[in-house]
N, C-alpha and C positions, 0 to 999 in steps of 0.2 A: 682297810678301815675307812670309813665315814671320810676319815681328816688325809687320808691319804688321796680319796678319789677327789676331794678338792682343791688336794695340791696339783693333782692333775690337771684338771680343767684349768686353776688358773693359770699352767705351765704352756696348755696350750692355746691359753688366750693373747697369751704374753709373745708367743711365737705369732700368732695371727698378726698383732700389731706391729712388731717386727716387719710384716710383711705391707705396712705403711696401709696400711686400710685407709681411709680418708671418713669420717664422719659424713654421714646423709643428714642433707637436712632437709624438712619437708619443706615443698613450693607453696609459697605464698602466708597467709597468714594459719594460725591454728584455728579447729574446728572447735565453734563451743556447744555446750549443751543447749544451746536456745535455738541451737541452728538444724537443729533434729525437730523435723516435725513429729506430732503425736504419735501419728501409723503407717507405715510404709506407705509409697506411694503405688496404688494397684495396677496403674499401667507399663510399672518399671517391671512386675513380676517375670514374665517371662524372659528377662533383655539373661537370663543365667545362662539356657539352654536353646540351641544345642551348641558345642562347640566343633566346627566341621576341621576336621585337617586339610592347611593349605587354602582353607579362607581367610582376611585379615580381621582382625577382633578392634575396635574404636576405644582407644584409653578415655578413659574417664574420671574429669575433676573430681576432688573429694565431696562437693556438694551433692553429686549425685548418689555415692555410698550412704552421704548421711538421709538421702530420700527414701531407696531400694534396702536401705537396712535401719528403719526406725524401730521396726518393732523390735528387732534382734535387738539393737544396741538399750533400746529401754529398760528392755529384760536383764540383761546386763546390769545397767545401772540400778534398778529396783530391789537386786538383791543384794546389794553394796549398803552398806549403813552409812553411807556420806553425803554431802548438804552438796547442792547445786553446784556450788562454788568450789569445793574439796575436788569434786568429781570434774570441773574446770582447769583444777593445780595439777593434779596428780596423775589422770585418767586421758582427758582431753589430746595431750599431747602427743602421747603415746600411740591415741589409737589413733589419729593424723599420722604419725610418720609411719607407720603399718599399711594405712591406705597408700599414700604415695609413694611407700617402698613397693608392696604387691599387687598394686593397684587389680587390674583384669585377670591378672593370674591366674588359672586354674590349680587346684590342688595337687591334681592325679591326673594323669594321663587314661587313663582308663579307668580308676576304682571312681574312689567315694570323691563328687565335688569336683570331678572335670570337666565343668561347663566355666564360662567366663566368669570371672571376678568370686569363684569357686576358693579362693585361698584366704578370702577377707571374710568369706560369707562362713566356712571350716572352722576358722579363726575369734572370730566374735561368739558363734556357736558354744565351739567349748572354754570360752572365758564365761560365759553365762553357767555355762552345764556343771564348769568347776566350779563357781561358788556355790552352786547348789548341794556339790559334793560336799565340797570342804566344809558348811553349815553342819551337816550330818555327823562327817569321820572327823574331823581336827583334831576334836577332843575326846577321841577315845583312847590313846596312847598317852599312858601317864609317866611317860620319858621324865619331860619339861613341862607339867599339867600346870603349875603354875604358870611358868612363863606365856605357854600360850598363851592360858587365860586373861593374862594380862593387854597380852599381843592378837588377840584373836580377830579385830578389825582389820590386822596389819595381814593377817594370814589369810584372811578372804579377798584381801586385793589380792594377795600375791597369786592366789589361785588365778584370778581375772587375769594377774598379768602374766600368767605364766601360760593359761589357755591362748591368750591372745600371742605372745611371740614364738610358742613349742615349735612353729612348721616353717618361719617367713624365711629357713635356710635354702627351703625347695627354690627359692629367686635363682640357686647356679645348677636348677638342675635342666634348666630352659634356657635355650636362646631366643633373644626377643629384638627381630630386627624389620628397619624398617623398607617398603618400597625400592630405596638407593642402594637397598643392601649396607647400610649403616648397621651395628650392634649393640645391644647396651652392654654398659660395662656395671654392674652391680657394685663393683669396688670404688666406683667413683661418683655415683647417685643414683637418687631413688630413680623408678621406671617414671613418674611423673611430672619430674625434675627435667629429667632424659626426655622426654615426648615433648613437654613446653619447650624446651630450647631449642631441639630439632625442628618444633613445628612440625611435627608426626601428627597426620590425621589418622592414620592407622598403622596395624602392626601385627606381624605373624610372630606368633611364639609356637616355638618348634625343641620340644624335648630330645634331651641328646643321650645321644645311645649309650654314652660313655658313663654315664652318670652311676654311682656306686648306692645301691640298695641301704636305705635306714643311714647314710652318710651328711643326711641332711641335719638330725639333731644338734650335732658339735657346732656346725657353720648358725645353728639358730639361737644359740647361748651367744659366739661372736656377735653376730648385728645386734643383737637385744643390748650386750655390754657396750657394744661399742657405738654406736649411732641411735638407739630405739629409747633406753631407759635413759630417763632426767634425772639430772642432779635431785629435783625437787621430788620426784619418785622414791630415787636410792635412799634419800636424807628421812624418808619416810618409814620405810619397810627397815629399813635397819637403825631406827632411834632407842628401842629399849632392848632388842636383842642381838643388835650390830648384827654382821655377816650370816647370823643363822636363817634366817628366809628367805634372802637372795641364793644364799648357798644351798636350801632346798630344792627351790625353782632348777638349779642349774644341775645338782641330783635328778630330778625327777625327769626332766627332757634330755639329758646325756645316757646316764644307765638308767634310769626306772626303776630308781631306789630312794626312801625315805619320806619322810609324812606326807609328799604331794603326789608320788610316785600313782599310787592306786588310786587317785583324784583326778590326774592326767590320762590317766588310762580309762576310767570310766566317762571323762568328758567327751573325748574321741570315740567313744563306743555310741553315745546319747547323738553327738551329730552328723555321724554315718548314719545312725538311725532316722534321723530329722533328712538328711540328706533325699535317703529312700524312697522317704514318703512323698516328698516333693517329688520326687520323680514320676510318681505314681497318677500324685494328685494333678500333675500339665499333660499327663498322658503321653504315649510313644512319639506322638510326632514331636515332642520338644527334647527329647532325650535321646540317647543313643545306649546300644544295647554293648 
């Protein structure tokens, strides 16, 4: 049942925290909407591709995701029905400590978005692609047609936030260490957190063998519950229908079941497709086959 598979998750969220997780907290101040210029910045375009194995990758402040990702993140915000300042409460926060959790990350080792900072870029994508969806489907299941209806602002964030934290588990599917052969510890803060105090000018991230296929979703509900989503988020998405849309989100990115399910699945579809083309349009010499 529905109520069972989220007594699960929360059984093993309760075990994660058990395992003393420590709350991430993003470096330095939160990113606002004013701090996003209009359009991407055109000489950042290619810093994605290529990603070479066994070259070191340069971590990157949040100001510069907010340069290299204007126009993604506008799109984002434009299809949200929220005032400047909403999108400052609720929004802002969230996608700061996404940046300086995954900062350069790559997505995929080889698939879709394995060029640098490929997990932020993945990620913003389909928080975009899903509110596009969820605009469409929400309200075609006449389950809870009222409630949604009622709740439908609340279900197009959750789409955004659900695009934006579905993947940021892939952080333990990489070791990310530096020069001294130092490592990051994911469990004890963000990668930007980690490279500021190090003083890391650079950094090899090196995917590990050991890593278990589609084992990244469960660890992507942990950080989201436990370090990623605000109080002032949760207080949001669950004011008229309490636990029901948080508990969707964590449905839809654990098994790929219930009203977000086929909305996360078609955003991931739209920015492998986006991915593609970009690949296309910098030509072979910035991309790898």
């Amino acid at each position: 049942t529905d109520q069972g598979g989220a007594n699960v998750i929360k059984s093993l969220l309760g075990l994660f925290v058990d395992h003393q997780l420590k709350p991430m907290q993003p470096s330095g101040n939160v990113i606002r909407y004013q701090d996003i210029p209009e359009h991407s910045k055109l000489g950042l375009i290619h810093e994605s591709y290529p990603q070479v194995v066994g070259v070191p990758i340069v971590p990157r402040p949040p100001e510069f995701f907010c340069q290299r990702y204007a126009d993604e993140l506008h799109d984002f915000f434009n299809r949200l029905a929220l005032r400047k300042e909403e999108v400052d409460r609720l929004l802002m926060p969230l996608i700061t400590r996404v940046i300086t959790l995954v900062n350069i990350l790559p997505a995929s080792e080889s698939h879709h978005h394995s060029g640098v900072c490929g997990l932020f870029a993945h990620s913003i994508q389909c928080a975009s692609a899903a509110v596009a969806a969820a605009e469409r489907q929400l309200m075609e299941d006449g389950a809870t047609l009222r409630q949604r209806y009622q709740d439908k602002p609340r279900w197009l964030v959750a789409a955004g936030v659900m695009g934006l934290v579905h993947d940021v588990g892939k952080v333990f599917d990489v070791e990310v260490v530096t020069e001294n052969g130092d490592k990051w510890n994911p469990f004890a803060s963000s990668l930007w957190a980690w490279v500021t105090q190090a003083k890391a000018k650079q950094v090899f991230v090196i995917w590990r063998q050991d890593r278990v296929h589609k084992q990244h979703e469960l660890r992507s509900v942990r950080l989201a519950h436990s370090c990623l989503l605000t109080n002032g988020l949760m207080a949001y998405l669950t004011e008229v229908s309490g636990d029901l849309i948080p508990g969707a989100i964590d449905d839809a990115v654990v098994f790929g079941r219930g009203p977000l399910a086929t909305i996360l699945k078609e955003a991931e579809a739209e920015s492998i497709r986006q991915d593609g083309e970009s690949r296309r349009l910098l030509g072979t010499v910035y991309t790898r086959s």
